[in-house]
N, CA, C and O atoms as CSV, one atom per row, in Angstrom:
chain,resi,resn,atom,element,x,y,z
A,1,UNK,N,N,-17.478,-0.701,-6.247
A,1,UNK,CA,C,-16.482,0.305,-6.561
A,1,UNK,C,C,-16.010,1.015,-5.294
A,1,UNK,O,O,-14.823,1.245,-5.065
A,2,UNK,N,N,-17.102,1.373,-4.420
A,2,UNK,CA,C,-16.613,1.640,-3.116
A,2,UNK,C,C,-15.880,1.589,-2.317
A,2,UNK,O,O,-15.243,2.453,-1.715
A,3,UNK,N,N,-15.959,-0.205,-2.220
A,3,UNK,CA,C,-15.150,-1.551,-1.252
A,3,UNK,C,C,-13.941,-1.061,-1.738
A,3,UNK,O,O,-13.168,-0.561,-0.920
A,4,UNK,N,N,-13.543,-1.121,-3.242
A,4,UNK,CA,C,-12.264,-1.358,-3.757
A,4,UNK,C,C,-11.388,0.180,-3.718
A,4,UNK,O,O,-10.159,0.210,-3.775
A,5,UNK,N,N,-12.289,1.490,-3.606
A,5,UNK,CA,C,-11.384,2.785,-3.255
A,5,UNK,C,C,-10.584,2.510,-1.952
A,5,UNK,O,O,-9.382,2.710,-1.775
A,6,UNK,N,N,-11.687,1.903,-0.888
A,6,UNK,CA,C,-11.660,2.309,0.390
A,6,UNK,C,C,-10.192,1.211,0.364
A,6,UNK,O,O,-9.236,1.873,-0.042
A,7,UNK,N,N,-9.843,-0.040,0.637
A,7,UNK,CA,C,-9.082,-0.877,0.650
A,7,UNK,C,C,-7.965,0.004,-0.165
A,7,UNK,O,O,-6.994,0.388,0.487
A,8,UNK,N,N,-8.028,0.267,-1.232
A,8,UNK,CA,C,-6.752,1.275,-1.652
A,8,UNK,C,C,-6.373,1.783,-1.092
A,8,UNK,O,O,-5.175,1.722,-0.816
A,9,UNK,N,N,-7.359,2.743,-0.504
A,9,UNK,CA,C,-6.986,3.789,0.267
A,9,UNK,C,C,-6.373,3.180,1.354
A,9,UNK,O,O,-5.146,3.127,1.268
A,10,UNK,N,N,-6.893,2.688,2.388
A,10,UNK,CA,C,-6.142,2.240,3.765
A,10,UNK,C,C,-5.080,1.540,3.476
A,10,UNK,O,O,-4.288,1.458,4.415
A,11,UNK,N,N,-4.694,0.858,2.253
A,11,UNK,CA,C,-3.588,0.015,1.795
A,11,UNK,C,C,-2.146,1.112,1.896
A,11,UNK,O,O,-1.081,0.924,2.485
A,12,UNK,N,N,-2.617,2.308,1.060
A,12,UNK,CA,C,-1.644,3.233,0.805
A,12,UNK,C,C,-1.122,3.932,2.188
A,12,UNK,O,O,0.053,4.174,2.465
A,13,UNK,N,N,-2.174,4.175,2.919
A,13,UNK,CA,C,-2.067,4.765,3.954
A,13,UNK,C,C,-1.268,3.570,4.793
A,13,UNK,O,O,-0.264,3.827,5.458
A,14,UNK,N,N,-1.818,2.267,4.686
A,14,UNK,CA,C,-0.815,1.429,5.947
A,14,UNK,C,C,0.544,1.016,5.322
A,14,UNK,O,O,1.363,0.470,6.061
A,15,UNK,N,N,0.868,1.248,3.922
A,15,UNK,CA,C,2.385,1.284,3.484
A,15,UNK,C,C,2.991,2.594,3.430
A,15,UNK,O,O,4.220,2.647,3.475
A,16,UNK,N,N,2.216,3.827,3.327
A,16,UNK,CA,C,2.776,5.013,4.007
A,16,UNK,C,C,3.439,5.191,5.261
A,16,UNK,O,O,4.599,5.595,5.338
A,17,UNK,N,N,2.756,4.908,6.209
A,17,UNK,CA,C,3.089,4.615,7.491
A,17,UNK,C,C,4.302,3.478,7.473
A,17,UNK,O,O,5.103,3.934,8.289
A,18,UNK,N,N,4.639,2.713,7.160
A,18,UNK,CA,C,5.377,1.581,7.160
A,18,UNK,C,C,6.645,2.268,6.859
A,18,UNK,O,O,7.637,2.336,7.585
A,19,UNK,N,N,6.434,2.876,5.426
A,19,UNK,CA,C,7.784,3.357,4.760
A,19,UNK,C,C,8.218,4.611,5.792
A,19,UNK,O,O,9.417,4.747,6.036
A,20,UNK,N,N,7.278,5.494,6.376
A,20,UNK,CA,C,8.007,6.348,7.465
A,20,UNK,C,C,8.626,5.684,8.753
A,20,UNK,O,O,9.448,6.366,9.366
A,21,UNK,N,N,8.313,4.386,9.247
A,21,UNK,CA,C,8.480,4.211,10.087
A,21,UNK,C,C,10.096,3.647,9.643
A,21,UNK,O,O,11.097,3.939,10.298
A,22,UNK,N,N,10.106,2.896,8.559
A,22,UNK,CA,C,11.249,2.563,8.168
A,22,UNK,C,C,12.287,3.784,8.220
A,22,UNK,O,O,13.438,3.889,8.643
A,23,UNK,N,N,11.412,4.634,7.626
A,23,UNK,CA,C,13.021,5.764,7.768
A,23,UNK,C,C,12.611,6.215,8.812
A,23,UNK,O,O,11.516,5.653,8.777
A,24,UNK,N,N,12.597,6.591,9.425
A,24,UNK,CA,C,12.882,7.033,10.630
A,24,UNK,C,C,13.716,5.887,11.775
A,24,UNK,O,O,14.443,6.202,12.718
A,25,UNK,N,N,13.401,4.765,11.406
A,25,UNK,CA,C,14.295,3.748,12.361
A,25,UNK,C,C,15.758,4.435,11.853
A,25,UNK,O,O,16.654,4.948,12.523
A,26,UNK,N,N,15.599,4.185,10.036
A,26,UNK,CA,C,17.074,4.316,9.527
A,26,UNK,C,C,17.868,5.688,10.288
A,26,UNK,O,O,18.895,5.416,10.910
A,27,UNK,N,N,17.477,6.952,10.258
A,27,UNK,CA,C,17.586,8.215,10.473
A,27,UNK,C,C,18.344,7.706,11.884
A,27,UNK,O,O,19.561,7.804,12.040
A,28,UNK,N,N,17.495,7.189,12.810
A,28,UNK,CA,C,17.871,7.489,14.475
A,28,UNK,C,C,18.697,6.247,14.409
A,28,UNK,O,O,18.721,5.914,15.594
A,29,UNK,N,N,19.367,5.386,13.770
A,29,UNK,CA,C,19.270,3.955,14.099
A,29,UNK,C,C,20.922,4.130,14.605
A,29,UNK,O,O,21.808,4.678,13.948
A,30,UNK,N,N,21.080,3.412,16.156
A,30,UNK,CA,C,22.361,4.077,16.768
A,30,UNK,C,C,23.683,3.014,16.185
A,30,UNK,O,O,23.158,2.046,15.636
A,31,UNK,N,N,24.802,2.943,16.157
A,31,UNK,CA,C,25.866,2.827,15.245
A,31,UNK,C,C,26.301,2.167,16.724
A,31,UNK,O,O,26.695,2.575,17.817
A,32,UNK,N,N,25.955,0.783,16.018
A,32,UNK,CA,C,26.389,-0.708,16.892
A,32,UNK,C,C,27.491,-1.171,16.418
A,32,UNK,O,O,27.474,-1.439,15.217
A,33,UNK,N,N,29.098,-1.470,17.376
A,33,UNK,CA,C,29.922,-2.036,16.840
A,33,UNK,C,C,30.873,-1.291,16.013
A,33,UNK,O,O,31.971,-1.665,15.601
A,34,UNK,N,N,30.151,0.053,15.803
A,34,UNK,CA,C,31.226,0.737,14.510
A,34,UNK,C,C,33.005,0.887,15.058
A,34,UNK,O,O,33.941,0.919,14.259
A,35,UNK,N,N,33.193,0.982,16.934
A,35,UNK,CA,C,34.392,0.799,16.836
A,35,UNK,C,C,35.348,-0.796,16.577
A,35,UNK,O,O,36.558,-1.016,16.646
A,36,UNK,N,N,34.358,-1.559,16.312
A,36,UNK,CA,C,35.093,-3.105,15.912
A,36,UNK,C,C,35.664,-3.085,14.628
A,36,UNK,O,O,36.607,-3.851,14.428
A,37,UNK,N,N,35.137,-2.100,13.401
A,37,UNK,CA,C,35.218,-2.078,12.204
A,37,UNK,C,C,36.890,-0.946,11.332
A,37,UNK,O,O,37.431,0.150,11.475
A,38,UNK,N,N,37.018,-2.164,10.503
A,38,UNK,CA,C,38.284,-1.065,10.043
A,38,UNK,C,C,37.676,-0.016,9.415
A,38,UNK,O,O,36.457,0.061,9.266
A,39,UNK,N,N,38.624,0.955,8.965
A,39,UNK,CA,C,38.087,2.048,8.446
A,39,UNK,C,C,36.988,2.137,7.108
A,39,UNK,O,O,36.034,2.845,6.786
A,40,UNK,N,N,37.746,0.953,6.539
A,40,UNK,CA,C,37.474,0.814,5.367
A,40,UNK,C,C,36.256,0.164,5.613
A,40,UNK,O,O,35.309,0.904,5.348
A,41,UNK,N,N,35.867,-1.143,6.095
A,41,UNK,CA,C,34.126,-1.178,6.293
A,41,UNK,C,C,33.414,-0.162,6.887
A,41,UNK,O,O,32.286,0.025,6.429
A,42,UNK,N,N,33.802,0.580,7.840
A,42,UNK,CA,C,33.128,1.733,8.555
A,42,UNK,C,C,32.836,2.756,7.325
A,42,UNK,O,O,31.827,3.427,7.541
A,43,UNK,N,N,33.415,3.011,6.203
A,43,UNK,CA,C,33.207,4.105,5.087
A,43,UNK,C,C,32.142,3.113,4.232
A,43,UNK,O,O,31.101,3.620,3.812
A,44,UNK,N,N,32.360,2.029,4.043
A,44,UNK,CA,C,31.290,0.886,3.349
A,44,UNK,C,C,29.708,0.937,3.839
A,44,UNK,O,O,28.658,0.849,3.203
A,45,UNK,N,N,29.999,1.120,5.274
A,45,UNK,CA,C,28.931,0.655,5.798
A,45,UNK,C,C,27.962,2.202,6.275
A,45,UNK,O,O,26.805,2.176,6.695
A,46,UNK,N,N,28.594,3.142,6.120
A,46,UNK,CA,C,28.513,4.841,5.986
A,46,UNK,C,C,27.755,4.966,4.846
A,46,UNK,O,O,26.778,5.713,4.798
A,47,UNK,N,N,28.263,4.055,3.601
A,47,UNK,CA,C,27.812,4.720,2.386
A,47,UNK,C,C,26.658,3.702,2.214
A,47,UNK,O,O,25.753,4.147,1.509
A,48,UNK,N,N,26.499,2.665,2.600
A,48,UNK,CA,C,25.459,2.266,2.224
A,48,UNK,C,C,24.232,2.342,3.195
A,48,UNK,O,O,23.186,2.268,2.550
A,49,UNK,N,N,24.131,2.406,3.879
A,49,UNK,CA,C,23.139,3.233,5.168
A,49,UNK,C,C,22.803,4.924,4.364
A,49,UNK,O,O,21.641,5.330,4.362
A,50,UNK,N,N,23.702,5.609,3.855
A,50,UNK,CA,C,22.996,7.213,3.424
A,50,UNK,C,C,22.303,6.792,2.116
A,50,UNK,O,O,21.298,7.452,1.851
A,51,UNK,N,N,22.714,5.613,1.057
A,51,UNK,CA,C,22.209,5.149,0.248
A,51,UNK,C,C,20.612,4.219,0.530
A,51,UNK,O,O,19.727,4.148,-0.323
A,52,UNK,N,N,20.555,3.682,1.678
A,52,UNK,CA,C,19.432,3.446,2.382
A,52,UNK,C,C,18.591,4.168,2.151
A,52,UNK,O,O,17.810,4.360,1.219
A,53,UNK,N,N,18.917,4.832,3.657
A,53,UNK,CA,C,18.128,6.548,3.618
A,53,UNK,C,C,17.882,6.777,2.756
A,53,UNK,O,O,16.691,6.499,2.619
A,54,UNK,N,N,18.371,7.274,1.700
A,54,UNK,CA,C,17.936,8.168,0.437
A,54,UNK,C,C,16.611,7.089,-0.247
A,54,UNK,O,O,15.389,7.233,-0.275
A,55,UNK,N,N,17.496,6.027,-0.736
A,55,UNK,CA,C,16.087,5.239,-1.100
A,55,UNK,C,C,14.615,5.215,-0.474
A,55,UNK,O,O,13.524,5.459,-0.989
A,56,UNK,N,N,15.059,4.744,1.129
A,56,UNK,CA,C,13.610,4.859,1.740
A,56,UNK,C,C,12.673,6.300,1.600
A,56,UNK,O,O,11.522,6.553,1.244
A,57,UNK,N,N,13.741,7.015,2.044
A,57,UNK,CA,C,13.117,8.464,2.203
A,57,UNK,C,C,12.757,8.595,0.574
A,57,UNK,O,O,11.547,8.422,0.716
A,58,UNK,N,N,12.911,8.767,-0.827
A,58,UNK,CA,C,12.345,8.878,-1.424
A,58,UNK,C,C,11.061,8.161,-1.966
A,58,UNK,O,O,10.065,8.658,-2.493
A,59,UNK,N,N,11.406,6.668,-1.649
A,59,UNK,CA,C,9.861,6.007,-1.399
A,59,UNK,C,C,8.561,6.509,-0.057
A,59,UNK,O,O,7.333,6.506,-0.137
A,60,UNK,N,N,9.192,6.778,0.739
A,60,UNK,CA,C,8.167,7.970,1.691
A,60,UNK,C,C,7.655,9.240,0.965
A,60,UNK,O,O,6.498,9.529,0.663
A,61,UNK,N,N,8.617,9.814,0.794
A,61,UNK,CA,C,8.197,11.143,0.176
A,61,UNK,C,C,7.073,10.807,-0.898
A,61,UNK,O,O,6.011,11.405,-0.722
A,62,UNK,N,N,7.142,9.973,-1.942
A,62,UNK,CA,C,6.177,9.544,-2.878
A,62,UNK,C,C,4.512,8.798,-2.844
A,62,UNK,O,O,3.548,8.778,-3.609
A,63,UNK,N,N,4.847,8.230,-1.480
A,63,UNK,CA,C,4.164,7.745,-0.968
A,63,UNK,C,C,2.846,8.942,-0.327
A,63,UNK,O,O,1.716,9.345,-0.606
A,64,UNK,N,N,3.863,9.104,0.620
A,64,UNK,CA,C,2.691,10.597,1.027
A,64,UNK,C,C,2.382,11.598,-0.001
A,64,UNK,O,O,1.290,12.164,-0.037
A,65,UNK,N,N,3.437,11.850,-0.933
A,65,UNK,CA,C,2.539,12.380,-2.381
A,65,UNK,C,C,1.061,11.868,-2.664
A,65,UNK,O,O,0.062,12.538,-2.923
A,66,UNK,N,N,1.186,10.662,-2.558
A,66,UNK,CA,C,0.102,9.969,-3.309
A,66,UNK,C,C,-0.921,9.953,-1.917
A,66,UNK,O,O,-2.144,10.068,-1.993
A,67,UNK,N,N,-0.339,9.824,-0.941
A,67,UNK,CA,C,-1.702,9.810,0.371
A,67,UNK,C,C,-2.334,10.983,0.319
A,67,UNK,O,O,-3.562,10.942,0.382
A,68,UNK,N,N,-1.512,12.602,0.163
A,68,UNK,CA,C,-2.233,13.530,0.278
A,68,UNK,C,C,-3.355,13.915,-0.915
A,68,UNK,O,O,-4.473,14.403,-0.746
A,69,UNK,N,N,-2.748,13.568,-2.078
A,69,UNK,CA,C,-3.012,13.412,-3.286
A,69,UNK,C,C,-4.931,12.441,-3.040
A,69,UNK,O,O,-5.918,13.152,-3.227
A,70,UNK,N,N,-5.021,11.821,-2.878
A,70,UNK,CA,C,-6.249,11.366,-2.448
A,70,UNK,C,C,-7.154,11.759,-1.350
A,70,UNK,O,O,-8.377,11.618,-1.361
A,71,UNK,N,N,-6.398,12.297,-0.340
A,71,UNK,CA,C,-7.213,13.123,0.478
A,71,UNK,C,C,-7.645,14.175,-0.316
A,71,UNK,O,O,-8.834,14.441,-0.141
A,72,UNK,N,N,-7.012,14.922,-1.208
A,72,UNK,CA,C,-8.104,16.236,-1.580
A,72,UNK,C,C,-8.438,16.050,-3.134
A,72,UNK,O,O,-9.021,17.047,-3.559
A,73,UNK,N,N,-8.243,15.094,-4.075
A,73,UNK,CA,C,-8.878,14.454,-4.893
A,73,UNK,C,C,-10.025,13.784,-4.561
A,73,UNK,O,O,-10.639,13.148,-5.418
């Protein structure tokens, strides 16, 4: 029963880490090419990058819910 907390645990913790690292690439990630693009992909490609973000960042946020959530459980 031990084996199988502990492996949870570091599991959560090394896809915690993963999913922050993901957003945070997304957050800083510098805007390659955007003057090649018409307006209209540049608003495409705007909206689906904050739609990114939002996804990742709410899978982070949940994530570390659940990491802290076991640290004091």
């Amino acid at each position: 029963m031990a084996v199988s907390w502990i492996l949870s645990t570091v599991s959560l913790f090394a896809t915690t880490i993963g999913a922050l690292l993901i957003f945070l690439h997304l957050w800083s990630a510098p805007r390659i090419a955007e003057d090649r693009l018409s307006p209209d992909e540049r608003q495409a490609g705007e909206k689906h990058r904050k739609r990114a973000l939002a996804g990742v960042g709410l899978l982070a946020a949940w994530l570390l819910v659940q990491a802290v959530a076991v640290l004091l459980l």
